[in-house]
PyMOL Python script that loads the backbone (N, CA, C, O; Angstrom):
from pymol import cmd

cmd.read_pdbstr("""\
ATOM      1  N   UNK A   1      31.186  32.044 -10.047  1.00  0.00           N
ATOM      2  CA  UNK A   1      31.172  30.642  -9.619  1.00  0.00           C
ATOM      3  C   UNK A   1      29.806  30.260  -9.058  1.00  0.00           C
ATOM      4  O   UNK A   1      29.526  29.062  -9.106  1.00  0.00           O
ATOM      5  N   UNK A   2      29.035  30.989  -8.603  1.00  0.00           N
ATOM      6  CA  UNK A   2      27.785  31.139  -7.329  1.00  0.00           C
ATOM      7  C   UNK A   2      26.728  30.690  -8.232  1.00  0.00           C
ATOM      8  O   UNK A   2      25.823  29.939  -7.870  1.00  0.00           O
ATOM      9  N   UNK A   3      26.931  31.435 -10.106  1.00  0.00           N
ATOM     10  CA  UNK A   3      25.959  30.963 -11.379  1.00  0.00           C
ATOM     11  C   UNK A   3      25.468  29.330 -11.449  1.00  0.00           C
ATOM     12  O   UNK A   3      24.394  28.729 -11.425  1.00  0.00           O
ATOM     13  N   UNK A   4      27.271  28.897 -11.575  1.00  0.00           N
ATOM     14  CA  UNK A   4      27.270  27.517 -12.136  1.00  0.00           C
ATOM     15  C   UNK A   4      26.791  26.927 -11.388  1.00  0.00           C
ATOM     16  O   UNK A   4      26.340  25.862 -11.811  1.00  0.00           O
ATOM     17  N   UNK A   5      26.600  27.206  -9.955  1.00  0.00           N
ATOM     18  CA  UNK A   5      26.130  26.207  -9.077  1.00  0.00           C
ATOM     19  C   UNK A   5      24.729  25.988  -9.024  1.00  0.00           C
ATOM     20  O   UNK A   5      24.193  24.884  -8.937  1.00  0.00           O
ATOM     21  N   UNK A   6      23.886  27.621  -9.109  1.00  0.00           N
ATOM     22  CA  UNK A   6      22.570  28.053  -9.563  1.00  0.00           C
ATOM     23  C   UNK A   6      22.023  27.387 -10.633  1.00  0.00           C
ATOM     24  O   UNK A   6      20.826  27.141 -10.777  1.00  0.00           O
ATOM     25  N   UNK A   7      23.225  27.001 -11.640  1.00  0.00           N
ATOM     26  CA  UNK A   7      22.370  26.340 -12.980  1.00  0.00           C
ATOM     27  C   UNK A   7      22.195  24.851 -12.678  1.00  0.00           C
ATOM     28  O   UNK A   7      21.240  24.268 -13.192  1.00  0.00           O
ATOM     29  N   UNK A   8      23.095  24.155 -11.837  1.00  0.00           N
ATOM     30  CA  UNK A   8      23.262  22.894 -11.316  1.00  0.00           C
ATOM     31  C   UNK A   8      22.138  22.890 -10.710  1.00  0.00           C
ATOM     32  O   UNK A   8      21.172  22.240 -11.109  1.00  0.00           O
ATOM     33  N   UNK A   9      22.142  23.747  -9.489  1.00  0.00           N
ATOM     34  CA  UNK A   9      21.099  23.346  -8.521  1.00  0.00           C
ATOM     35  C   UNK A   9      19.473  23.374  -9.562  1.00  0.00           C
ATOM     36  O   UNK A   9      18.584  22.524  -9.513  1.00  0.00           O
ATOM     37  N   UNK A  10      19.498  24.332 -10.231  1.00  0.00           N
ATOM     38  CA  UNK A  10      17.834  24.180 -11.057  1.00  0.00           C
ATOM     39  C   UNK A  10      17.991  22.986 -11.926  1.00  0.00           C
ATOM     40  O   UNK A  10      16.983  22.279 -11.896  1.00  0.00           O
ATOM     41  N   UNK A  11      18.790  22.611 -12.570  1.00  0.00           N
ATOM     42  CA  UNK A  11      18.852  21.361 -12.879  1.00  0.00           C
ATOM     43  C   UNK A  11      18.677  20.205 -12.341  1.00  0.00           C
ATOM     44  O   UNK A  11      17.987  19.377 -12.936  1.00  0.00           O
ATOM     45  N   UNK A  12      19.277  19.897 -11.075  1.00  0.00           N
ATOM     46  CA  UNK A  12      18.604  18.780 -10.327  1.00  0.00           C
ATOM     47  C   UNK A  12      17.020  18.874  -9.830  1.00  0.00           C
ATOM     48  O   UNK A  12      16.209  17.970  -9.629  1.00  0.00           O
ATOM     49  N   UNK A  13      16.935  19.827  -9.751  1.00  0.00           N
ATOM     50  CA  UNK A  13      15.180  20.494  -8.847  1.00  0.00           C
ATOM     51  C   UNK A  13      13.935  19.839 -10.347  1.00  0.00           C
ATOM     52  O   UNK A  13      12.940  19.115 -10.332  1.00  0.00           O
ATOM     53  N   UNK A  14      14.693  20.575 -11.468  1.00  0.00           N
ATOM     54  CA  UNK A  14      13.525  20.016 -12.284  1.00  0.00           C
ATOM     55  C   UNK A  14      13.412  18.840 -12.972  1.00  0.00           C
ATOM     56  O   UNK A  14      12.641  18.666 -13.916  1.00  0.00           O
ATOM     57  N   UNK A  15      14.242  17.944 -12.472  1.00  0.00           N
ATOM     58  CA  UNK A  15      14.364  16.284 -12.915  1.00  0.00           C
ATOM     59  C   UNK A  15      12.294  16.174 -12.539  1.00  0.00           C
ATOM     60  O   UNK A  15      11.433  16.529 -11.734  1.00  0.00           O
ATOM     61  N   UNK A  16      12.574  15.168 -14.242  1.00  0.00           N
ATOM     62  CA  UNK A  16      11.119  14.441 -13.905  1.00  0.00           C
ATOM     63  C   UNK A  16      10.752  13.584 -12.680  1.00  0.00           C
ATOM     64  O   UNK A  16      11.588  12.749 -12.335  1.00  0.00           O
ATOM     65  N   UNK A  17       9.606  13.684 -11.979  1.00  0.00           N
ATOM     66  CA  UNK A  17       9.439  12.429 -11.011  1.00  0.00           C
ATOM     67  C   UNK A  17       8.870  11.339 -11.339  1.00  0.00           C
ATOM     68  O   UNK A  17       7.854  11.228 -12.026  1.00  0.00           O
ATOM     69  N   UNK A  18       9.608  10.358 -10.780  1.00  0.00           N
ATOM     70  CA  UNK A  18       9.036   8.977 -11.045  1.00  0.00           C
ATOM     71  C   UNK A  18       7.368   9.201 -11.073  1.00  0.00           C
ATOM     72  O   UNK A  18       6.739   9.958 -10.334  1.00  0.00           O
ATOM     73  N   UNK A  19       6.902   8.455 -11.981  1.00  0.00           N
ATOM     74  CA  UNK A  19       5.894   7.848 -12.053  1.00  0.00           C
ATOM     75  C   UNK A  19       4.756   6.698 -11.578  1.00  0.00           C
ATOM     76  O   UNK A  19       3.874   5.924 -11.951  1.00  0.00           O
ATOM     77  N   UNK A  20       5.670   7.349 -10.216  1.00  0.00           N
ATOM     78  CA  UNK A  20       4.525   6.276  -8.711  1.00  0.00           C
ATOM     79  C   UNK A  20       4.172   6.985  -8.465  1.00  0.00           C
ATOM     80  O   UNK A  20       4.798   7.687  -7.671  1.00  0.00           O
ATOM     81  N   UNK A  21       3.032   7.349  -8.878  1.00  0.00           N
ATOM     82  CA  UNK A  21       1.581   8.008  -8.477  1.00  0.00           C
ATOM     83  C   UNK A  21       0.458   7.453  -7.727  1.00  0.00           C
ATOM     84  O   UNK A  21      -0.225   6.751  -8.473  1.00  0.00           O
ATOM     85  N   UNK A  22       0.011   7.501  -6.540  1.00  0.00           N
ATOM     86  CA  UNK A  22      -0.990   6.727  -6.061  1.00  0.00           C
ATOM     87  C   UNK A  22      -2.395   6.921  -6.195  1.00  0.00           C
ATOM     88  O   UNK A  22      -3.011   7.814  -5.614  1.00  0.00           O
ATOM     89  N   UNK A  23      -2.911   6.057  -6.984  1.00  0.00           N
ATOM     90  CA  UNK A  23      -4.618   6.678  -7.209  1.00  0.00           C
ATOM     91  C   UNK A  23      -5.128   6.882  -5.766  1.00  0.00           C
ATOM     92  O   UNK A  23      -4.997   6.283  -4.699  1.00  0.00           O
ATOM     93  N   UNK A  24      -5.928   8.268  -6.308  1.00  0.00           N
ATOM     94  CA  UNK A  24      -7.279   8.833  -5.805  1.00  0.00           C
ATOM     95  C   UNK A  24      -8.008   7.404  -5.380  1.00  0.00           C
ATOM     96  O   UNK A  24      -8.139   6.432  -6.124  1.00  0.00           O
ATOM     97  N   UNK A  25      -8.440   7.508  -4.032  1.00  0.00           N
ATOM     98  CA  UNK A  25      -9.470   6.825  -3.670  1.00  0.00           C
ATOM     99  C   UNK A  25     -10.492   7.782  -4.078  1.00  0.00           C
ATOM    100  O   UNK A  25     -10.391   9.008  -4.063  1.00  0.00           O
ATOM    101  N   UNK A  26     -11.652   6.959  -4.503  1.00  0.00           N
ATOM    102  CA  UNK A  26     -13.186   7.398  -4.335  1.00  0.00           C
ATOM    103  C   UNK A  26     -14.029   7.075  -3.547  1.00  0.00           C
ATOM    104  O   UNK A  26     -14.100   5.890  -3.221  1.00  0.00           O
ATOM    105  N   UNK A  27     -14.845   7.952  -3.050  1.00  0.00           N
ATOM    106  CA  UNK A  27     -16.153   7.145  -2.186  1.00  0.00           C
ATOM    107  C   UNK A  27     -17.391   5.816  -2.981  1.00  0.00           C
ATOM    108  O   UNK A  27     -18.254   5.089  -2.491  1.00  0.00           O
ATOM    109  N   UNK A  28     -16.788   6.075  -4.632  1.00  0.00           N
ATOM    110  CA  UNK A  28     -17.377   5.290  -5.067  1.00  0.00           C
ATOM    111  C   UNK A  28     -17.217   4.079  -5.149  1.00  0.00           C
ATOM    112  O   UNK A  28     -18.132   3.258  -5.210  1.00  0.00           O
ATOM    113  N   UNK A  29     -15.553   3.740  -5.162  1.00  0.00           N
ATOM    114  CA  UNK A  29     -14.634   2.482  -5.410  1.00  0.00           C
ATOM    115  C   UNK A  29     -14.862   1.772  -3.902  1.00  0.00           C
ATOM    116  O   UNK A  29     -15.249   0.603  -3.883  1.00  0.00           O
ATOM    117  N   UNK A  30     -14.614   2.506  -2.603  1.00  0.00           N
ATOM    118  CA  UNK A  30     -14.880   1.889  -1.466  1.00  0.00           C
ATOM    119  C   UNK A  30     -16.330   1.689  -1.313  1.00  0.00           C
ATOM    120  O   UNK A  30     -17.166   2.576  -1.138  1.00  0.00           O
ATOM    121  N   UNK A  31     -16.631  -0.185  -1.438  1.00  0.00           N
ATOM    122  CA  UNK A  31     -17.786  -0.836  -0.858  1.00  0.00           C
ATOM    123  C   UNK A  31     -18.477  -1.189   0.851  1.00  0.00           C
ATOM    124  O   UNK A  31     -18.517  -0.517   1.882  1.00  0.00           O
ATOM    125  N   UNK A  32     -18.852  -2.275   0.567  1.00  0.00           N
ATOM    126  CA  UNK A  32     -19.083  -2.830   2.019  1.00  0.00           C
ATOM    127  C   UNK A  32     -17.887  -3.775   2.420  1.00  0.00           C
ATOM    128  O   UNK A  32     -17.257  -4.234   1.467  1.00  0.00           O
ATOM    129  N   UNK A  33     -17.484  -4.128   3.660  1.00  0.00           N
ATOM    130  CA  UNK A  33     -16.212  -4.599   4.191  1.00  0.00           C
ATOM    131  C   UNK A  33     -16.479  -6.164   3.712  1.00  0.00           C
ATOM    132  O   UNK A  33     -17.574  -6.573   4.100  1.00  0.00           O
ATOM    133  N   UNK A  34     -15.744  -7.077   2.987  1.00  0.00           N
ATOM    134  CA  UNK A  34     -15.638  -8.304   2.563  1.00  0.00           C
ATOM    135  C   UNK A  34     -14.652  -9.109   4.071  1.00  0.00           C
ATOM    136  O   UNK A  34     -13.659  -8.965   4.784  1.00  0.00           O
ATOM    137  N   UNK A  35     -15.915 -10.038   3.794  1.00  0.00           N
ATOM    138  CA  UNK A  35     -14.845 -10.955   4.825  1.00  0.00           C
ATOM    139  C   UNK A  35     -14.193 -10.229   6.571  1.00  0.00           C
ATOM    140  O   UNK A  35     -13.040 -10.284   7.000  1.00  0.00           O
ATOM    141  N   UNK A  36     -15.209  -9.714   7.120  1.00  0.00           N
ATOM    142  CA  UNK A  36     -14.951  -8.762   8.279  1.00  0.00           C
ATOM    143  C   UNK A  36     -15.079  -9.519   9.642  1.00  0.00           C
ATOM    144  O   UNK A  36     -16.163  -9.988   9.988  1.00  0.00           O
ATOM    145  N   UNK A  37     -14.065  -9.618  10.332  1.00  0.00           N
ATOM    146  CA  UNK A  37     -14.440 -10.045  11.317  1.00  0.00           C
ATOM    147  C   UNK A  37     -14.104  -9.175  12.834  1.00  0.00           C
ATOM    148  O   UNK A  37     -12.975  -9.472  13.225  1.00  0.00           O
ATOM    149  N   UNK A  38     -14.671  -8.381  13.580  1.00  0.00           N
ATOM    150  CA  UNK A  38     -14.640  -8.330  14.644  1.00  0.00           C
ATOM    151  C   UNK A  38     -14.047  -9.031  15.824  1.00  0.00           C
ATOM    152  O   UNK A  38     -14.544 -10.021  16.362  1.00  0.00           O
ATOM    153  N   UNK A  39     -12.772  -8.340  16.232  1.00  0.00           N
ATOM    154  CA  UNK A  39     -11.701  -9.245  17.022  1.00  0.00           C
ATOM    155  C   UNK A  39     -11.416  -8.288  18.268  1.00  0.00           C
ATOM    156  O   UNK A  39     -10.892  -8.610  19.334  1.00  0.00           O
ATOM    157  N   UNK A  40     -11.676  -7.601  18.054  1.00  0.00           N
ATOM    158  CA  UNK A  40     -11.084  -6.619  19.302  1.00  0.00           C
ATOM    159  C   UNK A  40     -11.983  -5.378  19.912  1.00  0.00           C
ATOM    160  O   UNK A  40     -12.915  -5.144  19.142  1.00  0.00           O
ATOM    161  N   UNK A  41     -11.983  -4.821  20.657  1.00  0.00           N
ATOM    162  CA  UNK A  41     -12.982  -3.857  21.082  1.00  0.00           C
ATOM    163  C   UNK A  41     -11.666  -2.661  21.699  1.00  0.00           C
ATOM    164  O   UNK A  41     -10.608  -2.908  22.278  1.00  0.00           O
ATOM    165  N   UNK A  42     -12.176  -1.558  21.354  1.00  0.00           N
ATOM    166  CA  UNK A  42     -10.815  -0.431  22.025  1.00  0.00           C
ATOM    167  C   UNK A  42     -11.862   0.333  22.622  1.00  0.00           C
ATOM    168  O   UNK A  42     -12.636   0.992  21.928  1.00  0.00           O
ATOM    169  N   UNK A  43     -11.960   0.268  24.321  1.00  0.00           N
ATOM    170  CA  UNK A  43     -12.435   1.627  25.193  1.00  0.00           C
ATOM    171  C   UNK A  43     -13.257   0.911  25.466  1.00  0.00           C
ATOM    172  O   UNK A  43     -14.158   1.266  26.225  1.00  0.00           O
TER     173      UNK A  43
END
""", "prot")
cmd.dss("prot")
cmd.show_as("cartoon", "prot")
cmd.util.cbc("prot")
cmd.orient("prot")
């Protein structure tokens, strides 16, 4: 009985995952700050 459950359980484990993948930031893609304004000061 302990099998069938073993074959179940690897069966759910290797379901494909969704395909929300979050891109890689690059240091290349991040520019200079658009539209920045300075509002607060901490310390």
């Amino acid at each position: 009985m302990s099998d069938f459950w073993h074959k179940l359980g690897c069966c759910v484990v290797e379901k494909p995952q969704p395909k929300k993948r979050r891109r890689r930031i690059d240091r290349s893609m991040i520019g200079e700050p658009m539209n920045f304004v300075h509002l607060t000061h901490i310390g």
